[in-house]
C-alpha positions as CSV (number, residue, x, y, z in Angstrom):
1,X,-74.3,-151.6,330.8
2,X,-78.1,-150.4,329.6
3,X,-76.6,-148.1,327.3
4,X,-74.5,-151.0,325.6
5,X,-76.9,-153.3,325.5
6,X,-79.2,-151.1,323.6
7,X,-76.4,-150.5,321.5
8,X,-76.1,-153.9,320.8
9,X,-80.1,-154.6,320.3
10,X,-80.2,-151.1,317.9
11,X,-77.4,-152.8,315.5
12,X,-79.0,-155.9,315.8
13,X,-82.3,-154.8,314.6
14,X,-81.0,-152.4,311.8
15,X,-79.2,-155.6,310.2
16,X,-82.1,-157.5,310.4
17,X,-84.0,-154.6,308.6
18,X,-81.3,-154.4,305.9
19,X,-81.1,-157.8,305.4
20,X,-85.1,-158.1,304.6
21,X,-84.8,-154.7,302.5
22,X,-82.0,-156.4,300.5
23,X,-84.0,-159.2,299.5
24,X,-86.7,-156.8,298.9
25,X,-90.7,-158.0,299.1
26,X,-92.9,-158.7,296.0
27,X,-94.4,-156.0,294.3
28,X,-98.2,-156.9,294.4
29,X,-100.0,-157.1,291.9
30,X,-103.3,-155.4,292.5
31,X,-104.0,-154.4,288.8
32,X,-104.6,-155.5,285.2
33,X,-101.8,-153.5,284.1
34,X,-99.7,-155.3,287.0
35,X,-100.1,-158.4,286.3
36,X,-99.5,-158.0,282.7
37,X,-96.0,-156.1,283.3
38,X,-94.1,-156.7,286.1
39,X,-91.8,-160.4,286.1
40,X,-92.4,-160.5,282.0
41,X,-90.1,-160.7,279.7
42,X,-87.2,-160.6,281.9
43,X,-87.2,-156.9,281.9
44,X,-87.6,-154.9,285.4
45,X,-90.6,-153.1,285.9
46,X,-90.6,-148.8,286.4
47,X,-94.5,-148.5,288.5
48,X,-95.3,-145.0,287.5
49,X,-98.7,-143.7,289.9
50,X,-100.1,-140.9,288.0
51,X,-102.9,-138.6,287.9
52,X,-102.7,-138.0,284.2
53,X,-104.4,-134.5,284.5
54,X,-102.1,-133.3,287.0
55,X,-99.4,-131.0,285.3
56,X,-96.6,-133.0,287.5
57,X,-96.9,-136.1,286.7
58,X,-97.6,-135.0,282.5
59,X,-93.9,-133.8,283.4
60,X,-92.8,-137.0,284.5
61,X,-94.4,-138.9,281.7
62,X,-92.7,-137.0,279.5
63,X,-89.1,-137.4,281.2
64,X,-90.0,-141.3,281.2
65,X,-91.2,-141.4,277.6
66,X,-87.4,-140.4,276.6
67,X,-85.6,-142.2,278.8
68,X,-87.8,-145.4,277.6
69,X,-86.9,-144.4,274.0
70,X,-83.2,-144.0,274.8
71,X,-83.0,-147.1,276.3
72,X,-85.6,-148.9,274.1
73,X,-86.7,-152.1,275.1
74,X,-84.4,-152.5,278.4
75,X,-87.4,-152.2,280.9
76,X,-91.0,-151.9,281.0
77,X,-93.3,-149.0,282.7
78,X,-96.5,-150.0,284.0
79,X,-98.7,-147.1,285.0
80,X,-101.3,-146.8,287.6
81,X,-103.8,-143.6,287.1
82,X,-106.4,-141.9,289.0
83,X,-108.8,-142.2,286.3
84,X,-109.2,-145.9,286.1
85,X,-111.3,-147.2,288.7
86,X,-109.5,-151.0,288.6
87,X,-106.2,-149.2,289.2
88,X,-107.5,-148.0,292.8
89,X,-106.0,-150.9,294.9
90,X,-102.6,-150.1,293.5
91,X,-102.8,-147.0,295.1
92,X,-103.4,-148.7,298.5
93,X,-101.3,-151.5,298.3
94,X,-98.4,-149.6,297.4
95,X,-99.3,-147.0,299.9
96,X,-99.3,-143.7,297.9
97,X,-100.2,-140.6,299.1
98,X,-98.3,-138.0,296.9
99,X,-98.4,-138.1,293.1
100,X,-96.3,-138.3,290.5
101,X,-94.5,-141.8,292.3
102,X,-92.5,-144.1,291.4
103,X,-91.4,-147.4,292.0
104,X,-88.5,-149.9,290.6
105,X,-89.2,-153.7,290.6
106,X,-86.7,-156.0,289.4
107,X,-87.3,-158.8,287.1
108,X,-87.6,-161.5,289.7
109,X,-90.9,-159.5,290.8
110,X,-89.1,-157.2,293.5
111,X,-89.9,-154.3,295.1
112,X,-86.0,-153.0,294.2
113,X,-86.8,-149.4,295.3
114,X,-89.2,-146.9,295.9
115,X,-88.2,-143.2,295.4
116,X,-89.8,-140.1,296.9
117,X,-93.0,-138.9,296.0
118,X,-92.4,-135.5,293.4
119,X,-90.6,-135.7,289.8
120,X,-87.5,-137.8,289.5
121,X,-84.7,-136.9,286.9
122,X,-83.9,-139.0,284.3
123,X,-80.3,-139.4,285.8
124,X,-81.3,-140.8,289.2
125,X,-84.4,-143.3,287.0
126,X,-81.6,-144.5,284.8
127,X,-79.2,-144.9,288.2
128,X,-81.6,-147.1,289.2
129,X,-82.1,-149.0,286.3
130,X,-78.1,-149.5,285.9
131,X,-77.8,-150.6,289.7
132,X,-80.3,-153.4,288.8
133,X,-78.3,-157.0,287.8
């Protein structure tokens, strides 16, 4: 009967938890560059947090400078560097800890999805982008 029960309260709670991950919550906006890009123009919003000195994330730069030129215009890319001092809060509020990251917000201003820390491939970015409507 206890095992069932927690059964029960387990699938309960992981619905719930899908449910509020569906709906995704807002990205914040904790930087000049963030409030400029994300929810504008009706595009969705690729976060990119970089050291731009660290050969990792020049690699991923590069892989998202293509991928923005093949698909021209179709979303923005706000990036959040080490180097700025008013891009620190991002860091925080976002809660990365490992660099190159990245994270997908739609164009209603959600957090769609977050992806591992370490370089991404162009296939699984532009995945992302495509499962976006």
């Amino acid at each position: 009967m206890k095992r069932r029960l927690t059964a029960i309260i387990t699938a309960v709670l992981m619905a719930t938890a899908t449910l509020a991950l569906a709906a995704g919550p807002s990205a914040p906006l904790s930087t000049p560059t963030l409030k400029q890009t994300i929810a504008t123009n009706g595009k969705p919003t690729l976060i990119f947090f970089e050291n731009p000195n660290g050969g990792p994330c020049r690699m991923q730069k590069a892989m998202l400078d293509l991928l923005a030129e093949k698909r021209k215009g179709t979303f923005n890319i706000a990036s959040v560097s080490t180097l700025e001092r008013n891009d620190q809060r991002g860091f925080y509020d976002y809660g990365v800890r490992s660099l190159p990251m990245l994270v997908l917000v739609d164009k209603a201003g959600k957090i769609s999805k977050v992806f591992p820390p370490g370089i991404q491939s162009i296939e699984s970015i532009a995945s992302a982008l495509d499962g976006l409507k």
